[in-house]
N, C-alpha and C positions, 0 to 999 in steps of 0.2 A: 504493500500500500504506500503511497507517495503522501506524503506530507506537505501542506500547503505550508510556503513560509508564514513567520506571524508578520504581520501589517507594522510600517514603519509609523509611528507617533511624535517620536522624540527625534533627534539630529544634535548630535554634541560635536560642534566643529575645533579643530585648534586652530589657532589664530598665522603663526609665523610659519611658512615651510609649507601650508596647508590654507588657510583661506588667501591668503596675501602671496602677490607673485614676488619675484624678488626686490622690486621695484616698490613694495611694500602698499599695494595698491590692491583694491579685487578686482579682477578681470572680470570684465563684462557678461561673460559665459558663465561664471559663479555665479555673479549677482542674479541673473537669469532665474538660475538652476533653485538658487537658493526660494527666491521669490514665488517657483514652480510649487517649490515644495509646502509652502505658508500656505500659499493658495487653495493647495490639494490638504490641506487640515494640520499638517503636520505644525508643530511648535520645535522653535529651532532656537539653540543658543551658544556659546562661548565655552570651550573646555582650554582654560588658556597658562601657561606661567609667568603672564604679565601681570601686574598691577591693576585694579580695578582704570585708577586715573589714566592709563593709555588700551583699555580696554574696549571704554565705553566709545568712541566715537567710529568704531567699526559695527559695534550693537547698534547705535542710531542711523548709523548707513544701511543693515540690515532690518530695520525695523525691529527686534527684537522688544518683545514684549516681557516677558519670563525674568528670573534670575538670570546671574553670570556665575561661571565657576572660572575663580583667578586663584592667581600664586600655588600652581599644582595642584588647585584640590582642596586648600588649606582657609579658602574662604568663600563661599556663595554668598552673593548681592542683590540684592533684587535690583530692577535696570527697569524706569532711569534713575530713580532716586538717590540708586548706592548704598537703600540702608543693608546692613550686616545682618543676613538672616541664619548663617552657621562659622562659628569659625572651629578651627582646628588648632590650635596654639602648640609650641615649642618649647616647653618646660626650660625654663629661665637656664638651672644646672647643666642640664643638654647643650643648651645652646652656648651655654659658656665655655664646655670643652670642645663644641666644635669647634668654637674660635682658636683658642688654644692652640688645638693640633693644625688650624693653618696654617696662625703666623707662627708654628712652630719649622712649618715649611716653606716660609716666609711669601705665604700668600695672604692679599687684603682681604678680609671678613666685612661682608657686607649685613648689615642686621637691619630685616624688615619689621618693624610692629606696625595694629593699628591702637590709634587712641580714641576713643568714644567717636569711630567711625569714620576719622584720619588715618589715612596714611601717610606712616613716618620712615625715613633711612635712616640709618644712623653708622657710620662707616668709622675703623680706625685711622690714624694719621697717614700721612701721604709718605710713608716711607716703601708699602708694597705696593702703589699704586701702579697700574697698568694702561696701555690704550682701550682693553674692554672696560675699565672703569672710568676713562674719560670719557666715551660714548654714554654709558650707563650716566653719570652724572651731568651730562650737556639734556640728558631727558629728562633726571629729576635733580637740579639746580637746589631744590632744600634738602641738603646733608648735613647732618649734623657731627663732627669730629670729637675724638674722643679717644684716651688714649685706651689700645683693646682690654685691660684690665677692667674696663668702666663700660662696654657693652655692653655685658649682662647680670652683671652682679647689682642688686638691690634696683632692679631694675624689671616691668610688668614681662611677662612672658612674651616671646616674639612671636609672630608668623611663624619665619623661618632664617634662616641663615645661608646667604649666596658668595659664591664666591667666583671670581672671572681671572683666566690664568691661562697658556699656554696648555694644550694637549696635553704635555709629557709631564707637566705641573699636579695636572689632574688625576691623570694615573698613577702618579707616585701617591698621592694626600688620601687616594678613594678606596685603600686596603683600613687606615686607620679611623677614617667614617665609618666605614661599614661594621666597625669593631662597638660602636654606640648603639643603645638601643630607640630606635629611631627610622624613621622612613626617610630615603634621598634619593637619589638619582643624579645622575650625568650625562650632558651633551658633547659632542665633540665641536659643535659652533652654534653657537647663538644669533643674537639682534646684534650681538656689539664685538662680532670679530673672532672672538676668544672661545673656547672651549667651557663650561659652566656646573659649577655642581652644586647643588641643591638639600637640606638639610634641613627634616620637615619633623613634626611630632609619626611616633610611631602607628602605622594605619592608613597615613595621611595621602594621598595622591587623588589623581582624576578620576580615575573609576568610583574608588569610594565616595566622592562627590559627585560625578553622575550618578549615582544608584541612589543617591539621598534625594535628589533634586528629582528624579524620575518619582521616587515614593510619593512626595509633597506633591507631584502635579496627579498623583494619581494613578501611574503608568507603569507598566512592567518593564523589565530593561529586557527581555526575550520583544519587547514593542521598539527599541531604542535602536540607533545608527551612530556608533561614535568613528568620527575620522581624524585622521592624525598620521604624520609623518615621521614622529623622534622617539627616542629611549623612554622618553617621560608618557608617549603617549600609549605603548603598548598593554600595560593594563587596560586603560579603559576599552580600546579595540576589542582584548578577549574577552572583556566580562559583557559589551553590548550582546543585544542579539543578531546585530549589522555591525562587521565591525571592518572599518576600509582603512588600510595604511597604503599612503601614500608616497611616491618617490619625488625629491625635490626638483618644481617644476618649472621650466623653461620660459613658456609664454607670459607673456604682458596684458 
């Protein structure tokens, strides 16, 4: 007996690599596609590792009505308003010995919090600075400096903990993350050039945040289509009931 697939409801797009051509634009054929899909009932939204603040103006180009899932997973928003309908936080101690074991390998520790619904950076001195973090900071211009003993100690729980380094920077640091107990992940390139690793509370990523945001709207994830093209995205692709990864794509 042949089994009908179940009907698509949901669409959890990623943002960089996947909706956005390299040109950091949606090609017209997306936008199409996308619109197709709104049209025919389906509800469609953001499965992204950006920031709500450079997230939303691709939801408003897409119309999205729904929440956003940003910074891996680790926070749903409702869109447009932005308010914080789930966070997933980074135990302050975690997050302080990730710091630790960076600038122990003398990479910059980037520390995301929100505060009553801001988003905050908060970055150590400019001694590991790199050009992924010169990109990273010409986007978000309020950083706050701080020498890294004073990231996280007496300090609200973060988001998360990013870090931007050179490939072979990240291979070496990614044996003694992976030693925390804790959820992360790794890119080999990013928005800003550089290779990226990610250091989230234990559980935390995209998928567990699609399958939250599917529950609240009602929806089974055997109903959901999540797409994505990186390391970060491959959870939520297998846990969909659609699940499309994509190779990084060419056209404009």
């Amino acid at each position: 007996m042949i089994t009908q697939p179940e009907a698509i409801k949901m669409i959890a797009i990623d943002i960089d690599g996947t909706l956005l051509t390299p040109q950091k634009r949606i090609a017209p054929r997306t936008l199409d596609a996308i619109q197709a899909a709104q049209a025919a009932g389906m509800v469609v939204t953001l499965a992204t590792a950006r920031r709500y603040e450079n997230s939303r103006q691709f939801a408003d180009r897409l119309g999205i009505q729904i929440p956003l899932i940003t910074c891996d997973g680790a926070l749903i928003l409702d869109h447009p308003d932005g308010t914080v309908l789930h966070r997933r936080l980074l135990p302050a101690d975690l997050a302080h010995q990730a710091v630790e074991i960076l600038v122990a390998h003398q990479i910059q520790p980037v520390i995301h919090h929100i505060n009553g619904g801001v988003e905050e950076t908060w970055s150590g001195h400019i001694e590991f600075d790199n050009l992924g973090l010169e990109g990273y900071f010409k986007e978000f211009p309020r950083v706050q400096r701080m020498h890294h003993h004073q990231l996280c100690l007496e300090q609200p729980d973060p988001v998360r903990v990013v870090a931007f380094a050179t490939e072979e920077a990240i291979e070496r640091v990614a044996p003694a993350i992976s030693q925390l107990p804790c959820a992360w992940n790794s890119i080999k390139r990013g928005n800003y050039g550089t290779a990226e690793i990610t250091v989230m509370q234990q559980n935390c990523s995209k998928a567990t945040a699609v399958a939250l945001l599917a529950t609240h709207l009602g929806i089974s994830m055997t109903h959901v289509m999540a797409i994505g093209d990186n390391n970060n995205d491959l959870e939520m692709i297998e846990a969909a009931g659609w699940g499309v990864a994509m190779g990084r794509h060419r056209n404009t």
